[in-house]
C-alpha positions in Angstrom: 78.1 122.6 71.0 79.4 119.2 71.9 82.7 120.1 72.8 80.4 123.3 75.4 78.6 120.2 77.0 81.3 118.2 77.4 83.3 120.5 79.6 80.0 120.7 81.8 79.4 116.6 82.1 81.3 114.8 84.8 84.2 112.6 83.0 82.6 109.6 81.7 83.2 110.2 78.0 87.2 108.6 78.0 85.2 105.0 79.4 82.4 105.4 76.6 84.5 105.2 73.8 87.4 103.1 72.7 90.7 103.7 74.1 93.5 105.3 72.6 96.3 102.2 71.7 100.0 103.2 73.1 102.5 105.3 70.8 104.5 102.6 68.8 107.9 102.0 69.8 110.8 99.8 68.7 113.9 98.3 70.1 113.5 96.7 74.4 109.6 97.1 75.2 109.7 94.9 78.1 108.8 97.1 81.3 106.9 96.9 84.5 106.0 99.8 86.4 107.6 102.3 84.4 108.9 105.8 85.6 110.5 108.1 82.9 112.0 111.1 82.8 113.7 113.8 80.2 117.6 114.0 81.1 119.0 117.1 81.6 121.4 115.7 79.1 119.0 115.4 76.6 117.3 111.9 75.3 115.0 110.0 78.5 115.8 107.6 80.6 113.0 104.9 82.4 113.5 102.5 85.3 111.1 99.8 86.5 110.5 96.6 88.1 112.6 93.5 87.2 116.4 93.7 87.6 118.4 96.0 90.4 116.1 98.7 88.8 115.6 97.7 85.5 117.0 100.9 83.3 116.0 101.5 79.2 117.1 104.7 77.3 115.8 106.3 74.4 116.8 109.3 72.3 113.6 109.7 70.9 110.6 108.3 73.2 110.3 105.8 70.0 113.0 103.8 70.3 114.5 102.6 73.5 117.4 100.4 74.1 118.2 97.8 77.7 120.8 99.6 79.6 121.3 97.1 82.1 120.0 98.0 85.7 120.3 101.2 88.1 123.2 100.0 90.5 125.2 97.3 90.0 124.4 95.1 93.3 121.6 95.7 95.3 122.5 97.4 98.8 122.6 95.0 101.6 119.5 96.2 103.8 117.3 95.4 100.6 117.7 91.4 101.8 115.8 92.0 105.3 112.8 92.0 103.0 113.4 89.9 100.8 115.6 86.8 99.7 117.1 88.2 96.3 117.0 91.8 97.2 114.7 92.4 94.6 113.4 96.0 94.4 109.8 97.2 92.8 107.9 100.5 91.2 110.5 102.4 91.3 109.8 106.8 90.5 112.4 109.3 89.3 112.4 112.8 89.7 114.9 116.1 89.8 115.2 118.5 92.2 117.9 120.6 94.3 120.2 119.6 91.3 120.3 116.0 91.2 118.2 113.1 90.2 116.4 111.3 93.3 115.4 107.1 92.6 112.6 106.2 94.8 111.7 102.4 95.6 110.3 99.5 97.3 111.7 96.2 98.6 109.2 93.9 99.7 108.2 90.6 99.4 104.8 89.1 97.8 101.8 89.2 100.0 103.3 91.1 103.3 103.1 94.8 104.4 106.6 94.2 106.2 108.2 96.7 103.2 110.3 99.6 102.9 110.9 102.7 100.5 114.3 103.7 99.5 116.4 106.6 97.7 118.9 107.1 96.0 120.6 110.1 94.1 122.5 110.2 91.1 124.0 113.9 89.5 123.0 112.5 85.8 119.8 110.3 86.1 121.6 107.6 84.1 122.1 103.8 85.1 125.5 102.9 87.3 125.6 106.4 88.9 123.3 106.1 91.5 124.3 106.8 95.3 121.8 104.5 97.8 120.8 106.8 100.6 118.7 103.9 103.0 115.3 103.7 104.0 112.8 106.7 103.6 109.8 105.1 105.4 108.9 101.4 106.2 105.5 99.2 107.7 105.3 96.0 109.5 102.8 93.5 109.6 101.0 95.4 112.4 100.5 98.6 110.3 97.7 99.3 108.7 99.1 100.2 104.7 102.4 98.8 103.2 105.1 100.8 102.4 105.7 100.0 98.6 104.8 101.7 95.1 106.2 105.5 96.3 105.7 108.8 94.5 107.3 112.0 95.4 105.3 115.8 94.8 106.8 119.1 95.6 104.5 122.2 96.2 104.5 124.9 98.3 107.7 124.4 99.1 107.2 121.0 100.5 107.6 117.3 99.6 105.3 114.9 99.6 105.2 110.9 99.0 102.3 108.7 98.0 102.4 105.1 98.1 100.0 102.0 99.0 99.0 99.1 97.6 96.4 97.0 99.3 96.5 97.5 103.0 93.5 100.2 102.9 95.1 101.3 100.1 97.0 104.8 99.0 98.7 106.8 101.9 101.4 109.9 102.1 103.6 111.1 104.2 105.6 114.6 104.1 109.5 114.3 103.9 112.5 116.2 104.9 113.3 117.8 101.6 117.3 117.9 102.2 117.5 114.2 102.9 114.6 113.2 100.9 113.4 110.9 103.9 109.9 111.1 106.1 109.6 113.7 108.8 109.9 112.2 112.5 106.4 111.4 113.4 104.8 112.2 110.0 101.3 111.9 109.9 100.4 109.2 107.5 97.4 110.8 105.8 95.0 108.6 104.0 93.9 109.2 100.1 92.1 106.1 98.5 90.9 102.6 99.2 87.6 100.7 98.2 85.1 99.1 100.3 86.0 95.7 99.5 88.7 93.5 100.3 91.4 92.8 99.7 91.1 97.0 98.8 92.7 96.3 95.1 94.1 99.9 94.9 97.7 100.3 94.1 100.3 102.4 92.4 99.6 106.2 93.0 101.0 108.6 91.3 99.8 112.7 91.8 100.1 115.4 89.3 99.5 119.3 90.0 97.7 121.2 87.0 94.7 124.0 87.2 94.7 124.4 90.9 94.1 120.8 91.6 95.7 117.7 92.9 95.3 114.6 90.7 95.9 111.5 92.2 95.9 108.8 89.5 95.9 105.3 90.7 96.0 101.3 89.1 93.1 99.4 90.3 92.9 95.6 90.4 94.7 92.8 89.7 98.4 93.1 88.1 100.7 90.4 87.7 98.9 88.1 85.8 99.7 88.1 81.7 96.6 88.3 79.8 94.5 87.3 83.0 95.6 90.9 84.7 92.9 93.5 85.4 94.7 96.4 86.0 93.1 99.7 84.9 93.9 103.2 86.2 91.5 105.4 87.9 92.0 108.9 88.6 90.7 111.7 91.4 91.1 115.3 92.3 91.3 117.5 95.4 92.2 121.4 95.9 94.7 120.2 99.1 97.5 117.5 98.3 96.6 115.7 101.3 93.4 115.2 99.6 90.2 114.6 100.1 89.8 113.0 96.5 87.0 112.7 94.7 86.0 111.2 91.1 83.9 114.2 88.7 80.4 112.9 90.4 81.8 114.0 93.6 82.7 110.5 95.3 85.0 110.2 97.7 88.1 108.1 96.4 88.0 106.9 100.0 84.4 105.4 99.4 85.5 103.3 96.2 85.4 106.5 93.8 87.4 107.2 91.2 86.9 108.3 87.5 88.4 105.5 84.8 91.0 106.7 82.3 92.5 103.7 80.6 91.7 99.8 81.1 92.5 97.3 78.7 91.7 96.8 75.2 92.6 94.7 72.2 95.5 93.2 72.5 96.5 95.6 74.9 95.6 94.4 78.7 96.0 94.9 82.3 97.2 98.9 81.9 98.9 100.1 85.1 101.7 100.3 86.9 101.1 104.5 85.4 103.6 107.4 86.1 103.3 111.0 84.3 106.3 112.5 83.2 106.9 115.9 81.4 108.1 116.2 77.8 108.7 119.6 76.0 105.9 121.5 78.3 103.3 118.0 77.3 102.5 115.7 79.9 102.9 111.7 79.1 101.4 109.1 80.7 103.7 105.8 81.3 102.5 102.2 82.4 102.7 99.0 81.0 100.3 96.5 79.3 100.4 92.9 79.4 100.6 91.9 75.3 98.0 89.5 74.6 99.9 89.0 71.2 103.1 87.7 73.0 102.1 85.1 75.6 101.0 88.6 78.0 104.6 89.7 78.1 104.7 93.1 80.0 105.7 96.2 77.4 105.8 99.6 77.9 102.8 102.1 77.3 103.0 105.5 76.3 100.2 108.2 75.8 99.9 111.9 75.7 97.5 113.0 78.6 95.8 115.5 77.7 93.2 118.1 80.3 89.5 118.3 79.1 87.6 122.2 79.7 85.8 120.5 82.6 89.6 120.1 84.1 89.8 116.0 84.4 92.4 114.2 82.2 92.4 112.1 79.4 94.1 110.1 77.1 95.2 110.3 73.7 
């Protein structure tokens, strides 16, 4: 009977209990803003922040092991936004028979940003081909361009992104180049009614004929003082409107939680779903309050409730 009610009551059970800790794992942990993915190859392969692309490998989803960074110098238009052409958030996917790398190159505290690809015909570090800019902002746009996340449906492509900036935007791109459409409409999906609109990070899965637009909320950055925690959303169009399970409007502040910090475990965000073996898996990282807040990688199995939201496990 109280697995009948639960699929009827809006999703507030995941925040009234105690979350599930990450999947132990061995070997390099260190990781911010984690994408994965399941090589064709076999074994998985995850890139993040820190680095040209910082790349780990793991045969087993247990065990991972530094495998240096995703190119080998960084490609000289990354230094109009920055001094050390230092790229962010990056989000792997595989389509049309190759491995695409999305990314941002920024700088701390401006919207003047930009989104990259790159390609690669294995997915694996020191392979990738840079392809330029997919979409960029200035200082007199209205989102930055950072934090991308790339959908296919219906036969077309979509990228999330947003952070801050009235928050989480998407535009549609060409899907033979990977890059935006000339004079894209730059749809709006999630922001909150107070500044500085602390909404960051998107990521969108398809599953049971919604959209789910999952999202880190808060402050990152900050070792055991971070606040990160994602929220997620849902809408029967990709372009959204999102709302949270009481029917709130993730462009009015909604937005259902699924995982904040805990224990030792703090600031989760930074969150990507991959798929492994038909199971989806939820990646992000955590700031370690048992090492100084040093950032590790956090792995769950995300699991989909009667009622249709998520949760984790």
């Amino acid at each position: 009977m109280a697995a009948l009610l639960l699929a009827f009551l809006p999703n507030t059970a995941q925040a009234a209990q105690s979350y599930p800790d990450p999947l132990p794992i061995t070997g390099q942990q260190i990781i911010h803003d984690p994408t994965v993915i399941r090589l064709k190859s076999g074994g998985y392969v995850a890139y993040s922040t820190g680095g040209i692309i910082g790349a780990r490998l793991s045969k087993d989803l247990r065990h991972w092991d530094d495998a240096g960074n995703a190119f080998a110098t960084p490609p000289s238009w990354w230094y109009e936004y920055n001094d050390t052409g230092d790229p962010w958030a990056p989000d792997i996917s595989y389509r049309a028979g190759r491995y695409w790398l999305y990314y941002a190159v920024s700088s701390w505290g401006t919207n003047h940003s930009a989104i990259g690809v790159a390609t690669s015909p294995t997915g694996l570090p020191g392979t990738w081909t840079d392809h330029g800019k997919v979409f960029t902002s200035e200082t007199t746009d209205t989102w930055n361009a950072i934090d991308p996340a790339i959908i296919r449906t219906g036969g077309r492509l979509w990228m999330s992104f947003g952070s801050y900036w009235t928050g989480i935007r998407m535009v549609e791109l060409n899907p033979g180049t990977g890059k935006a459409l000339p004079g894209a409409t730059v749809a709006h999906l999630a922001t909150r009614p107070d500044a500085p609109y602390a909404v960051e990070g998107p990521y969108i899965v398809e599953h049971g004929g919604y959209y789910y637009l999952f999202a880190s909320y808060d402050a990152c950055c900050a070792g055991v003082n971070s606040t990160y925690k994602i929220k997620v959303g849902r809408s029967t169009k990709v372009t959204g409107p999102y709302v949270d399970s009481t029917g709130k409007p993730l462009l009015e502040g909604g937005g259902d939680l699924l995982l904040e910090g805990h224990g030792r475990f703090i600031g989760t965000g930074g969150e990507s779903i991959f798929k492994d073996r038909g199971r989806d898996v939820l990646a992000y990282h955590y700031y370690d309050a048992q090492d100084n807040g040093t950032p590790k990688l956090g792995l769950n199995r995300l699991d989909w409730q009667r009622n249709g939201w998520p949760r984790v496990f």
